[in-house]
C-alpha positions in Angstrom: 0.1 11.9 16.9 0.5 12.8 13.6 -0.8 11.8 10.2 0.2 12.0 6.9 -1.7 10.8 3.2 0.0 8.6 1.1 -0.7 6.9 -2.2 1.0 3.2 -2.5 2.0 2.4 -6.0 1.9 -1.7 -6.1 2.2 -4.0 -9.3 2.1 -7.1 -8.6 3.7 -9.5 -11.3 3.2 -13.0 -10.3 -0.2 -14.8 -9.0 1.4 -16.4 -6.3 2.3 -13.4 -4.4 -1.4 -12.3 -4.1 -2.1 -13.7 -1.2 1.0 -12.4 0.9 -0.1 -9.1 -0.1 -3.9 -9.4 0.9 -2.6 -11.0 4.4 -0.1 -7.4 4.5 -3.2 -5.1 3.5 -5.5 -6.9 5.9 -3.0 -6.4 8.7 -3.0 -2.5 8.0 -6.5 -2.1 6.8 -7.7 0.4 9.9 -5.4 3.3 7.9 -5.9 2.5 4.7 -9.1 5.0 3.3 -9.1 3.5 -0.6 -8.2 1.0 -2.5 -8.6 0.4 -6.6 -7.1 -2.9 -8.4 -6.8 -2.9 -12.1 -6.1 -6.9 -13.3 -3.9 -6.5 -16.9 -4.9 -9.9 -18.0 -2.9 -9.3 -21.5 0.8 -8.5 -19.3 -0.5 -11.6 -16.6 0.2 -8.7 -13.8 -2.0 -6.9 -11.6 -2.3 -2.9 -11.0 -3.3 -1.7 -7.2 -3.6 1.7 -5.8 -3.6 2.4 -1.5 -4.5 5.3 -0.4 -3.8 5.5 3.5 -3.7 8.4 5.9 -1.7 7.1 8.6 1.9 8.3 10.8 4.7 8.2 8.6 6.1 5.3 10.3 3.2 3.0 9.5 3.3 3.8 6.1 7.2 3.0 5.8 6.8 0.2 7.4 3.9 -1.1 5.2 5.8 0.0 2.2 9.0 -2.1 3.5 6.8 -5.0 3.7 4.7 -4.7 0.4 8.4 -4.0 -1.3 10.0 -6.9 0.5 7.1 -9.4 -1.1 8.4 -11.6 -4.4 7.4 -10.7 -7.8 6.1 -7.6 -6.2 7.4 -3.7 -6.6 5.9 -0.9 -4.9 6.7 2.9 -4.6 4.8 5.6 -2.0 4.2 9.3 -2.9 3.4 11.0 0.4 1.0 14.0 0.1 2.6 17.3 2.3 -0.7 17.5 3.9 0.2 16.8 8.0 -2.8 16.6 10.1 -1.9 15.8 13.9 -4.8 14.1 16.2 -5.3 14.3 20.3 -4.2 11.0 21.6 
């Protein structure tokens, strides 16, 4: 299997779709390495960072769903670093 790093770009622009989101990170929490949140209380919208190392098609997959979410947007940057692991 192989494994790539990824950074997930999320803003999150309405309160309501907070919890769909935790319920989605939760769900993928075993590859996700990092996590930072930043609340812009003057714009109402909220900031969040993923980091996850993880095969390429979790991480599209957990994208699609994240990006699929109302009053949500999200864009990955994948690292080129491509470790693979015995399994």
């Amino acid at each position: 299997m192989e494994t790539r790093i990824a950074v997930i770009g999320i803003i999150v622009e309405h309160g309501d779709a907070v919890e769909s989101l935790n319920h989605i990170l939760h769900e993928y929490g075993e590859y996700i390495i990092g996590r930072m949140g930043i609340p812009y209380r003057e714009r109402k919208i909220n900031i969040i960072s993923i980091a996850v190392d993880a095969p390429q098609d979790v991480i599209s997959a957990l994208s699609g769903k994240i990006g699929r979410l109302e009053h949500v947007s999200a864009k990955t940057a994948y690292s080129n670093v491509v470790t693979k692991h015995d399994g």
